[in-house]
PDB file with one MODEL, atoms N, CA, C and O in Angstrom:
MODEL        1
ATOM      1  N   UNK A   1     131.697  86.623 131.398  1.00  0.00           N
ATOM      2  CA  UNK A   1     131.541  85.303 131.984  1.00  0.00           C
ATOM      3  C   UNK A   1     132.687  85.008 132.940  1.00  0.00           C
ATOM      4  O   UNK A   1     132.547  84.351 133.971  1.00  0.00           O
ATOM      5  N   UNK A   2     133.783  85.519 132.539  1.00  0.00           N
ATOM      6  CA  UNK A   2     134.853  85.105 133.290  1.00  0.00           C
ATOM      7  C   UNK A   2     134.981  85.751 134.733  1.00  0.00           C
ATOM      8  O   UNK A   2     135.583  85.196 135.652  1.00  0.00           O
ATOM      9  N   UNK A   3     134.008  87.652 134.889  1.00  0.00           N
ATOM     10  CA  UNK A   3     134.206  87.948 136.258  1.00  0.00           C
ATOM     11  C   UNK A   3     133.044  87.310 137.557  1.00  0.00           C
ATOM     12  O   UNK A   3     132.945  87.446 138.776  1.00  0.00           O
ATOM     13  N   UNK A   4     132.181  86.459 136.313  1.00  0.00           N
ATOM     14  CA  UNK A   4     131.333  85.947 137.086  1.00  0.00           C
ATOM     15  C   UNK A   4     131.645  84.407 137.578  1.00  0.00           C
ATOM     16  O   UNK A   4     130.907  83.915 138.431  1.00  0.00           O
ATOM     17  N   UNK A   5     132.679  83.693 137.069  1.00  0.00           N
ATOM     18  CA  UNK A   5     133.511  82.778 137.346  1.00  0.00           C
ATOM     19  C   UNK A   5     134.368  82.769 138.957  1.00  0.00           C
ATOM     20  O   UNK A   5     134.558  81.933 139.840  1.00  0.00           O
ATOM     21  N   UNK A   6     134.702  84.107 138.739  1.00  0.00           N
ATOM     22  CA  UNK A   6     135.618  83.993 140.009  1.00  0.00           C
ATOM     23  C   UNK A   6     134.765  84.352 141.100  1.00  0.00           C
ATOM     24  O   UNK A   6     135.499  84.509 142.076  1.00  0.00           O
ATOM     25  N   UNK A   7     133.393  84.590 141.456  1.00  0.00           N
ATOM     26  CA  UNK A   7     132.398  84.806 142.081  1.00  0.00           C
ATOM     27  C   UNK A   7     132.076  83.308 142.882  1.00  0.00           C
ATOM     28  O   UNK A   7     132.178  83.112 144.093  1.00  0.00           O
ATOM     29  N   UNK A   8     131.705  82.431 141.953  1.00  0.00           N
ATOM     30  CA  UNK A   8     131.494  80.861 142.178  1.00  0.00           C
ATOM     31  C   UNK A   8     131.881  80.462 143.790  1.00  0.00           C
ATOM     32  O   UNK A   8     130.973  80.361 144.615  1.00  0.00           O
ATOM     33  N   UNK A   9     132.974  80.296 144.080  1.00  0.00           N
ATOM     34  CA  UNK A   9     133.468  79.849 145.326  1.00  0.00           C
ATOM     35  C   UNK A   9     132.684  80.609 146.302  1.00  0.00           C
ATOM     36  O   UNK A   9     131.972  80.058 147.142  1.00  0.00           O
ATOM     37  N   UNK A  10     132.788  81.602 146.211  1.00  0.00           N
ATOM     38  CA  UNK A  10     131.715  82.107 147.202  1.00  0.00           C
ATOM     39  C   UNK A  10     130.353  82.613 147.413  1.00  0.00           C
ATOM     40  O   UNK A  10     129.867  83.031 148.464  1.00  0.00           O
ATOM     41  N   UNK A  11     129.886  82.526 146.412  1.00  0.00           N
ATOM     42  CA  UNK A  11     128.380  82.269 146.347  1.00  0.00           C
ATOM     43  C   UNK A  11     128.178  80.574 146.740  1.00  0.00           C
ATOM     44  O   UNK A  11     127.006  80.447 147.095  1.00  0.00           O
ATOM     45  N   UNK A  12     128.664  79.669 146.783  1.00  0.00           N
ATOM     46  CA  UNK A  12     128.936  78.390 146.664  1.00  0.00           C
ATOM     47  C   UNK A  12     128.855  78.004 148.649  1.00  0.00           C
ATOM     48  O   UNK A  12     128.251  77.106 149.235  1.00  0.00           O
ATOM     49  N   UNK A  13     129.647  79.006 149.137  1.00  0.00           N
ATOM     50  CA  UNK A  13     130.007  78.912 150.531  1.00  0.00           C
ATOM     51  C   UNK A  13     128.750  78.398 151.376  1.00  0.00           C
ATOM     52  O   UNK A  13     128.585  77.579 152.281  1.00  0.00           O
ATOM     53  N   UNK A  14     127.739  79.498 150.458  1.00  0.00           N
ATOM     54  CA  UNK A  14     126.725  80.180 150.991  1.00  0.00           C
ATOM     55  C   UNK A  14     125.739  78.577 151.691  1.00  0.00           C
ATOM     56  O   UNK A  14     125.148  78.397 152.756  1.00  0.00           O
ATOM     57  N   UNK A  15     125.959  77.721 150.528  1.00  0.00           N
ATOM     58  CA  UNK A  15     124.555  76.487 150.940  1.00  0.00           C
ATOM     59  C   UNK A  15     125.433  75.558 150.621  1.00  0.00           C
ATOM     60  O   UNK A  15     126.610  75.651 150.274  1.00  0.00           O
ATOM     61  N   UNK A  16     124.572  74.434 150.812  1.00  0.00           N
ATOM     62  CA  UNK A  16     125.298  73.307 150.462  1.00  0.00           C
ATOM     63  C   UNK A  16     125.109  73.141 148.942  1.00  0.00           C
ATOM     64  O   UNK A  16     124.199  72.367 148.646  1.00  0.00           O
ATOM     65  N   UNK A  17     125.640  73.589 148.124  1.00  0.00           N
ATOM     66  CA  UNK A  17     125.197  73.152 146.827  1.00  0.00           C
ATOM     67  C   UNK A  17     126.479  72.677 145.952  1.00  0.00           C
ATOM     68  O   UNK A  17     127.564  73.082 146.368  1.00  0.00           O
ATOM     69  N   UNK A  18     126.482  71.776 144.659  1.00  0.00           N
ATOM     70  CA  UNK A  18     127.846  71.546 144.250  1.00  0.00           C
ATOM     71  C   UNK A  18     127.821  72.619 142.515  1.00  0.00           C
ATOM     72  O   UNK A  18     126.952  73.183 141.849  1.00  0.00           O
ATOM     73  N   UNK A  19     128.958  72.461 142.442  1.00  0.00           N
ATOM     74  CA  UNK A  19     129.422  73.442 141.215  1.00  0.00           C
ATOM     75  C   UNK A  19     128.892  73.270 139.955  1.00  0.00           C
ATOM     76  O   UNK A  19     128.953  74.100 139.048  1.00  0.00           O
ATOM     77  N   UNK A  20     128.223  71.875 139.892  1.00  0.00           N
ATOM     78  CA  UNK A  20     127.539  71.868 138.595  1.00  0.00           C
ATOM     79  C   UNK A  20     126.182  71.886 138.743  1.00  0.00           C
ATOM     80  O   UNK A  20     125.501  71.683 137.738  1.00  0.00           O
ATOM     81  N   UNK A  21     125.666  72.083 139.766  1.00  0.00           N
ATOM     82  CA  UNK A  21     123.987  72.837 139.821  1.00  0.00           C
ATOM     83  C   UNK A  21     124.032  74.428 139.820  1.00  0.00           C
ATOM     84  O   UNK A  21     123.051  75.116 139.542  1.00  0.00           O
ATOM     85  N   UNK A  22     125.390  74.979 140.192  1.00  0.00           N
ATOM     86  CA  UNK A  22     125.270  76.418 140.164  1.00  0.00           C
ATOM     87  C   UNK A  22     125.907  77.132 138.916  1.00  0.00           C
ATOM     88  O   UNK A  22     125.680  78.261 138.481  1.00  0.00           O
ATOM     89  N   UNK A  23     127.054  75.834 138.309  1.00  0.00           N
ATOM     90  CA  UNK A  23     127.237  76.467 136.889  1.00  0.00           C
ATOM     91  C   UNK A  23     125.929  76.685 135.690  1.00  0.00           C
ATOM     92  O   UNK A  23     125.939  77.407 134.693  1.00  0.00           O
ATOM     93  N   UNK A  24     124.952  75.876 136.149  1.00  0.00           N
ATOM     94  CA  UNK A  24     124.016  75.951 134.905  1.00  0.00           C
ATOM     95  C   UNK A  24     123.052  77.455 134.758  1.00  0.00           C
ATOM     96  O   UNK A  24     122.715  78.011 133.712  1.00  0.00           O
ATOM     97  N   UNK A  25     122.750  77.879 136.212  1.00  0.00           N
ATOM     98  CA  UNK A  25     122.510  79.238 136.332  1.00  0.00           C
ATOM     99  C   UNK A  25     123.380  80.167 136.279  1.00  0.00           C
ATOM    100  O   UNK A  25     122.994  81.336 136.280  1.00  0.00           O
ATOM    101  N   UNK A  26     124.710  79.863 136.221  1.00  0.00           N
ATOM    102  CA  UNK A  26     125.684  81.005 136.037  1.00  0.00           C
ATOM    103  C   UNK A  26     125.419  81.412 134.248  1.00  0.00           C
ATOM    104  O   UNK A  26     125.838  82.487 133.820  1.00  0.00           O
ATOM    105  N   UNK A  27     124.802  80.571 133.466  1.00  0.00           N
ATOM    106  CA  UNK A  27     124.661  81.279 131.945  1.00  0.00           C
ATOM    107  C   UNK A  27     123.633  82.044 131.877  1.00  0.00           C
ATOM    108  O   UNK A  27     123.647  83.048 131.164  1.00  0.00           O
ATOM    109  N   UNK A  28     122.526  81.675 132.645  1.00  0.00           N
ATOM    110  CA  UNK A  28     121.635  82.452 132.820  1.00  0.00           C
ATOM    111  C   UNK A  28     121.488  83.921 133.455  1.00  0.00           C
ATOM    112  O   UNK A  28     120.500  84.589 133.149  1.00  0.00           O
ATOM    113  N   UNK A  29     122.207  84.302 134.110  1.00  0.00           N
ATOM    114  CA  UNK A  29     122.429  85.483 134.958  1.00  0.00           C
ATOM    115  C   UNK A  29     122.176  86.606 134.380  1.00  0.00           C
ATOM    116  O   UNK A  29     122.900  86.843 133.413  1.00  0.00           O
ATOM    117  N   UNK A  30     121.215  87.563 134.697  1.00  0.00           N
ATOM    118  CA  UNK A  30     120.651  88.499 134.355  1.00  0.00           C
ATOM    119  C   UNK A  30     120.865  89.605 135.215  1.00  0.00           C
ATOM    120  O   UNK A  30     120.600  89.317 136.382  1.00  0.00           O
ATOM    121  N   UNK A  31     121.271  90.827 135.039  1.00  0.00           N
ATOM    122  CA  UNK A  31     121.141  91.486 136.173  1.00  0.00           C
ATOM    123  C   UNK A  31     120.663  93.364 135.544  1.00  0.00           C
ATOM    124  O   UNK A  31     120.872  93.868 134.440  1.00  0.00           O
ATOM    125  N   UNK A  32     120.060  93.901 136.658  1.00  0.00           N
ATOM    126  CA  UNK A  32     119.094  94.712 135.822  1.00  0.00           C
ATOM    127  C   UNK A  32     120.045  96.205 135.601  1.00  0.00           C
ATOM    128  O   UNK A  32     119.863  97.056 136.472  1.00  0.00           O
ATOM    129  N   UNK A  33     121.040  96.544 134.481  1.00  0.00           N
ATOM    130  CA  UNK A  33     121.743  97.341 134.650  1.00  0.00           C
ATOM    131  C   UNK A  33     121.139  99.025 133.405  1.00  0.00           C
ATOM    132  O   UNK A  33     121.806 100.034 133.174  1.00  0.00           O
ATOM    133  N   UNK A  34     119.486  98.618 132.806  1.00  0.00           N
ATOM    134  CA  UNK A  34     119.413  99.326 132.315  1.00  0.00           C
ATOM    135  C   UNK A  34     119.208 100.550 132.955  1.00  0.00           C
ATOM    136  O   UNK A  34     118.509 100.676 133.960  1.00  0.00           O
ATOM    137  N   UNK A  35     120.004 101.759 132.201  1.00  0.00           N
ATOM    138  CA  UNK A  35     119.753 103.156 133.115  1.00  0.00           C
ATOM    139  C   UNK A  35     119.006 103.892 132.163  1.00  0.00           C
ATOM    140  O   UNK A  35     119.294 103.797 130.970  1.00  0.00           O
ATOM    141  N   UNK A  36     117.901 104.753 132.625  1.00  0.00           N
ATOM    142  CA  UNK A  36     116.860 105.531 131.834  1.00  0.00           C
ATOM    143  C   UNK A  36     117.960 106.616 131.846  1.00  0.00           C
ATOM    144  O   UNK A  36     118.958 106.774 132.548  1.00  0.00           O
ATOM    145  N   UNK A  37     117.189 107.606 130.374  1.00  0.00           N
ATOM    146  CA  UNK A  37     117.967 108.131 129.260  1.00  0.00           C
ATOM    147  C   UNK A  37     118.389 109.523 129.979  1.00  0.00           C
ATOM    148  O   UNK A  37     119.288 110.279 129.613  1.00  0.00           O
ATOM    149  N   UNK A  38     117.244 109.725 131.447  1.00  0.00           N
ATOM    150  CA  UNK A  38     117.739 111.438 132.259  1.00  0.00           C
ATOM    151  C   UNK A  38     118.514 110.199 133.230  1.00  0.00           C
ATOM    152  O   UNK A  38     117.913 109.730 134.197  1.00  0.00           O
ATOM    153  N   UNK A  39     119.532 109.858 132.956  1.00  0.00           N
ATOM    154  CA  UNK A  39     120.170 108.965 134.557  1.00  0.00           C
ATOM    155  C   UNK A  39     120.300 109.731 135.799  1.00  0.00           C
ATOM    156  O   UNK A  39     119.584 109.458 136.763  1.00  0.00           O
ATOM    157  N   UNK A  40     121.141 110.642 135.837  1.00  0.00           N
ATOM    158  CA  UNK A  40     121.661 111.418 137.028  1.00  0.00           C
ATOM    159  C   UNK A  40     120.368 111.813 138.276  1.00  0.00           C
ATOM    160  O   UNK A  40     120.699 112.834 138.878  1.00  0.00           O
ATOM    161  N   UNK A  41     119.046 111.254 138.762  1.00  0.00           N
ATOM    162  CA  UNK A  41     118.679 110.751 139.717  1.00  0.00           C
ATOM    163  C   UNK A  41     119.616 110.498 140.962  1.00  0.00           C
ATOM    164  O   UNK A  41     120.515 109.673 141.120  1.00  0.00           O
ATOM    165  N   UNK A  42     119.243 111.223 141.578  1.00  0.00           N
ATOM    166  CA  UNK A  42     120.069 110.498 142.757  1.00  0.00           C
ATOM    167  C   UNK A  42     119.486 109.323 143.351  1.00  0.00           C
ATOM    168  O   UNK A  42     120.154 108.432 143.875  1.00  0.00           O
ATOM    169  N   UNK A  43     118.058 109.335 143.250  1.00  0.00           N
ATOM    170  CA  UNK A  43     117.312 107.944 143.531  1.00  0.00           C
ATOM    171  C   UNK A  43     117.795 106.746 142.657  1.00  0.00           C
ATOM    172  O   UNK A  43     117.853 105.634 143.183  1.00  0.00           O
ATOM    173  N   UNK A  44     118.094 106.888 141.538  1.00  0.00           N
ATOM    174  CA  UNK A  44     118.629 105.630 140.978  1.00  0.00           C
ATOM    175  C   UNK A  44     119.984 105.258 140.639  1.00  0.00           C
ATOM    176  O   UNK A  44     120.332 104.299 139.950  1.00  0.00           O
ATOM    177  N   UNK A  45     120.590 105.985 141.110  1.00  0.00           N
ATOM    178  CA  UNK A  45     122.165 106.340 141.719  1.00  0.00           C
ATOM    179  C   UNK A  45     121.622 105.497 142.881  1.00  0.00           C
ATOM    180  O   UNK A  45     121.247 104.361 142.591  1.00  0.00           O
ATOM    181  N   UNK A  46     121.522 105.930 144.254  1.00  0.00           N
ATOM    182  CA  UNK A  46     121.293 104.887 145.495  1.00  0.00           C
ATOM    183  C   UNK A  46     121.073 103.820 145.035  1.00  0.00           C
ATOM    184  O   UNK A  46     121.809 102.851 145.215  1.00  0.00           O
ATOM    185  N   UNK A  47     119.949 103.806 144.314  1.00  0.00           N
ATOM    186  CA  UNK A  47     119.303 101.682 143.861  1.00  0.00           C
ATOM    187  C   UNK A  47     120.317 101.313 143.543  1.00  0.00           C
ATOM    188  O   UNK A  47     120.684 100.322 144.174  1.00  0.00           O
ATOM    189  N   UNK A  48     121.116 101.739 142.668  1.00  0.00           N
ATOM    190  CA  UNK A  48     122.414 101.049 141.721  1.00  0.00           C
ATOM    191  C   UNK A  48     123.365 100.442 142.768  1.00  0.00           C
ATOM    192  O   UNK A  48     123.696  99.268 142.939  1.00  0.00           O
ATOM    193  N   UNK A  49     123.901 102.179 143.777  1.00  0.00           N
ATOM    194  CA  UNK A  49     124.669 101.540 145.061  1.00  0.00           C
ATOM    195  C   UNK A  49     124.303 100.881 145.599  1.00  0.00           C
ATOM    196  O   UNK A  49     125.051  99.953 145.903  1.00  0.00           O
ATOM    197  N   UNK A  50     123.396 100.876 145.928  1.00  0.00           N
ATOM    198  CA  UNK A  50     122.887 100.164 147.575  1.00  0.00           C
ATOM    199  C   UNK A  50     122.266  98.400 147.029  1.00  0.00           C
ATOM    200  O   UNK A  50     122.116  97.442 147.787  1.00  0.00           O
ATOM    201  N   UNK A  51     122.045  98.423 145.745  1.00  0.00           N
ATOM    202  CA  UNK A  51     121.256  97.119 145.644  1.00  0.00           C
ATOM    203  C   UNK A  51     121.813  96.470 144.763  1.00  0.00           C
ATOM    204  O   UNK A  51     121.140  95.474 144.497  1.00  0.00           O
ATOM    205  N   UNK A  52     123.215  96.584 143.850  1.00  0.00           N
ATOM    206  CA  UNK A  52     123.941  96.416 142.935  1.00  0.00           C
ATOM    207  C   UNK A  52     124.817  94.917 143.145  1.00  0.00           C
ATOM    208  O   UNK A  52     125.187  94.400 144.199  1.00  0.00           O
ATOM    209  N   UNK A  53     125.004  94.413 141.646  1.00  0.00           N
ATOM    210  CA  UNK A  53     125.449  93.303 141.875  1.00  0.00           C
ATOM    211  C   UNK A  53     126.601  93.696 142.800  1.00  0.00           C
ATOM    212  O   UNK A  53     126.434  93.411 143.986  1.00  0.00           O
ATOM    213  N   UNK A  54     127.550  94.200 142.516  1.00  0.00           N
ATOM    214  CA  UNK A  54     128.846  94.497 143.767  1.00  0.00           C
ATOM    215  C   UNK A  54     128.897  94.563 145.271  1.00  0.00           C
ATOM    216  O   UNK A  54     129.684  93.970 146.007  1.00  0.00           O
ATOM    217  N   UNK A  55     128.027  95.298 145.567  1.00  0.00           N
ATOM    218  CA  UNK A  55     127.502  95.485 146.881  1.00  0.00           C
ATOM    219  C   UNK A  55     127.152  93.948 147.405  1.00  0.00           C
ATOM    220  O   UNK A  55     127.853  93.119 147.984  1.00  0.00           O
ATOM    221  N   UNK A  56     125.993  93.921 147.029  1.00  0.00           N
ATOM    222  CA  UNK A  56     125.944  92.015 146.957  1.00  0.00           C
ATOM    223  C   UNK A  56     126.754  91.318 147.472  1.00  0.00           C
ATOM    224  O   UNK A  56     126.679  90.775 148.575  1.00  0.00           O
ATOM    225  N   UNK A  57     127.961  91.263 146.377  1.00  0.00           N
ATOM    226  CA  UNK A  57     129.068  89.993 146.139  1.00  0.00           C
ATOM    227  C   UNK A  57     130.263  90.572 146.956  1.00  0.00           C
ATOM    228  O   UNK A  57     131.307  89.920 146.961  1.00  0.00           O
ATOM    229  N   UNK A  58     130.183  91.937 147.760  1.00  0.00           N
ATOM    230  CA  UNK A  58     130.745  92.413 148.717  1.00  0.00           C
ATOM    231  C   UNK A  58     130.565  91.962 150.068  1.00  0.00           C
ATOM    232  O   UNK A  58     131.588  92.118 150.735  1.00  0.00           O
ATOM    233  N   UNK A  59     129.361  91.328 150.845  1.00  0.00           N
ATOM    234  CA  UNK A  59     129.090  90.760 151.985  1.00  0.00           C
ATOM    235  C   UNK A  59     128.607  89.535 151.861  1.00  0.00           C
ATOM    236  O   UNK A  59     128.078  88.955 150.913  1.00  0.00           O
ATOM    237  N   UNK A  60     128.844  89.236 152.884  1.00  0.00           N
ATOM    238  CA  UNK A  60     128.496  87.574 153.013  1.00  0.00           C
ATOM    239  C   UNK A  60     126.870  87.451 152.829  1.00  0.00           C
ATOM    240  O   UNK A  60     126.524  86.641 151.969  1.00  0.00           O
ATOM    241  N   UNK A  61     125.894  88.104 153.481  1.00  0.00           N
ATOM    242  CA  UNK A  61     124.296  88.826 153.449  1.00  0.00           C
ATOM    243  C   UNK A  61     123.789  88.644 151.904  1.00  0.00           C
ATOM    244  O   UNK A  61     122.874  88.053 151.332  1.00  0.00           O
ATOM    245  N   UNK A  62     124.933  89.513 151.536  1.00  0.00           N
ATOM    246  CA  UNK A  62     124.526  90.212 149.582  1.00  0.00           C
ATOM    247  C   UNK A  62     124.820  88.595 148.978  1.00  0.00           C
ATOM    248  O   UNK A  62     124.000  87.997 148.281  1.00  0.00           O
ATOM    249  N   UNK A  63     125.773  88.193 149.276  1.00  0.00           N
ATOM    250  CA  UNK A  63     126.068  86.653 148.839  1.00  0.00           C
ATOM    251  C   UNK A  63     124.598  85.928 148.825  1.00  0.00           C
ATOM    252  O   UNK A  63     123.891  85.911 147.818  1.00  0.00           O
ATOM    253  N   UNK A  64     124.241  85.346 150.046  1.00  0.00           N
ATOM    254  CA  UNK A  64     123.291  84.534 150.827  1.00  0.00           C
ATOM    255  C   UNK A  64     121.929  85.006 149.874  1.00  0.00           C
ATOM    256  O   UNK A  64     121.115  84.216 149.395  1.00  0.00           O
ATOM    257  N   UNK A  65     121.892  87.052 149.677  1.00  0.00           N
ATOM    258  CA  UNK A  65     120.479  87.028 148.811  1.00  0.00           C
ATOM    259  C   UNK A  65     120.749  86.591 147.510  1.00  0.00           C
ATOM    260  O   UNK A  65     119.835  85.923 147.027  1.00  0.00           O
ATOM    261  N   UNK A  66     121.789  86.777 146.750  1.00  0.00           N
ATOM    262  CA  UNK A  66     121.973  86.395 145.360  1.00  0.00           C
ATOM    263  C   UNK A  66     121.610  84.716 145.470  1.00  0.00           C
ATOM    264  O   UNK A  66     120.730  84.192 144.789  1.00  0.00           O
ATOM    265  N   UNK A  67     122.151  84.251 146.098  1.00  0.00           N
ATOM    266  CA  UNK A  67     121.985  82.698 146.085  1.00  0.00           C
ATOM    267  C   UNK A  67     120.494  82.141 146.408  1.00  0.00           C
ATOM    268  O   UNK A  67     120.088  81.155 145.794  1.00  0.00           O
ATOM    269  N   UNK A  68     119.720  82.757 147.338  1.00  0.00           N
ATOM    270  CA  UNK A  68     118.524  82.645 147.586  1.00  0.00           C
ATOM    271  C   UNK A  68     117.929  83.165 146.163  1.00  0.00           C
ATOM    272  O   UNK A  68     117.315  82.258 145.602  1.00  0.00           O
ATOM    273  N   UNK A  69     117.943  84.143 145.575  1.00  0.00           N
ATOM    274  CA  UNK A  69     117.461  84.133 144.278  1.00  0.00           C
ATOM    275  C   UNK A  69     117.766  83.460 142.891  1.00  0.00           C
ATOM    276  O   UNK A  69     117.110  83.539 141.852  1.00  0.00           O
ATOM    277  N   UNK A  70     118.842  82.831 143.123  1.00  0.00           N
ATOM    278  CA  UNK A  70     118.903  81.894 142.382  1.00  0.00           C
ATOM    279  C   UNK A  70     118.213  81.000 142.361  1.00  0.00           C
ATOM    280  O   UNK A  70     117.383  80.771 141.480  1.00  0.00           O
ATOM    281  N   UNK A  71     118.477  80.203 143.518  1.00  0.00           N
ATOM    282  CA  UNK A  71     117.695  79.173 143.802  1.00  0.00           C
ATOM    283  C   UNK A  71     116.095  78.922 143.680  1.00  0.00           C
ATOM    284  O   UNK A  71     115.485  77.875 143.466  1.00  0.00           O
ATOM    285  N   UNK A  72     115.489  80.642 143.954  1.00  0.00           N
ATOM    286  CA  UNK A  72     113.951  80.682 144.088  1.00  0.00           C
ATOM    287  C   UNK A  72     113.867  80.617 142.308  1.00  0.00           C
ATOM    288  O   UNK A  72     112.738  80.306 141.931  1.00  0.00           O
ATOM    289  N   UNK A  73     114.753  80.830 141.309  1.00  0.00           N
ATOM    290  CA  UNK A  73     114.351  80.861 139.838  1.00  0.00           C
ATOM    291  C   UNK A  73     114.272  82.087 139.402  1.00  0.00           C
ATOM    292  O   UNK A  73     114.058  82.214 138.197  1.00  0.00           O
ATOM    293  N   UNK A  74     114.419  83.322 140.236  1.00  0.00           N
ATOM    294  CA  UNK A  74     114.402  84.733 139.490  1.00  0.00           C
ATOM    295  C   UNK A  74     115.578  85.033 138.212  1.00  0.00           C
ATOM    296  O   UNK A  74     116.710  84.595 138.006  1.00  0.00           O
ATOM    297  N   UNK A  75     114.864  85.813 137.630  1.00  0.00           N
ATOM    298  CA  UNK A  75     115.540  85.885 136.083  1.00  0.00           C
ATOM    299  C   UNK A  75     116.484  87.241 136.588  1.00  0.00           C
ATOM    300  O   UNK A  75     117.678  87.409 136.338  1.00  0.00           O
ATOM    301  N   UNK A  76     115.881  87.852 137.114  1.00  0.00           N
ATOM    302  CA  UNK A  76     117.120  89.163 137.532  1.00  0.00           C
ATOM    303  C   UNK A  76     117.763  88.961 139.237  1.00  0.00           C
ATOM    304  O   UNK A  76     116.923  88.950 140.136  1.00  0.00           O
ATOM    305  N   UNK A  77     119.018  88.832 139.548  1.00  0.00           N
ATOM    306  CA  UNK A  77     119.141  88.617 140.381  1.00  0.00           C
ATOM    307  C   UNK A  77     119.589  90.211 141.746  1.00  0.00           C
ATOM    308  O   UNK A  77     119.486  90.328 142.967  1.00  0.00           O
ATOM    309  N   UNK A  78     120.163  91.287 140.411  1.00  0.00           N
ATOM    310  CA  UNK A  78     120.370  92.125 141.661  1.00  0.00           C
ATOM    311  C   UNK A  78     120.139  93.511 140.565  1.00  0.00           C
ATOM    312  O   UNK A  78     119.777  93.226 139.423  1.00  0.00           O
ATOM    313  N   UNK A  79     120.292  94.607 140.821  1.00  0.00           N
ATOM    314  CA  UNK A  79     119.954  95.722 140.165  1.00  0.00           C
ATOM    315  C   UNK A  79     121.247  96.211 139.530  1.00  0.00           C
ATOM    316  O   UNK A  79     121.251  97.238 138.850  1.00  0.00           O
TER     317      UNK A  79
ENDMDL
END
């Protein structure tokens, strides 16, 4: 909870929204990190990189989609 705390301010940037409409989805936050049992795929290696909460919360873009999926109500927000 706490590395998703320091996230806030800038997912926040993104719209006009205030801190206590976005704290209530911050408990909710789901994100899809299960890896099937043969992992080493390089296809799901890429998904992980390329579509991963980090990557995301790395650009202003990855920001803007996390927040757009918040907002739309999705239960998983990044892979």
């Amino acid at each position: 909870m706490t590395s998703l705390m320091r996230f806030v301010p800038k997912l926040l940037s993104v719209g006009n929204l205030t801190t206590s409409s976005f704290i209530g989805s911050v408990y909710e936050t789901s994100v899809r990190t299960i890896i099937r049992w043969h992992f080493p795929r390089p296809s799901e290696r890429k998904r992980i990189v390329r579509h991963g909460w980090k990557q995301r919360m790395s650009t202003p873009a990855g920001r803007r989609i996390l927040m757009n999926r918040i907002l739309k109500g999705r239960h998983v927000y990044s892979h």
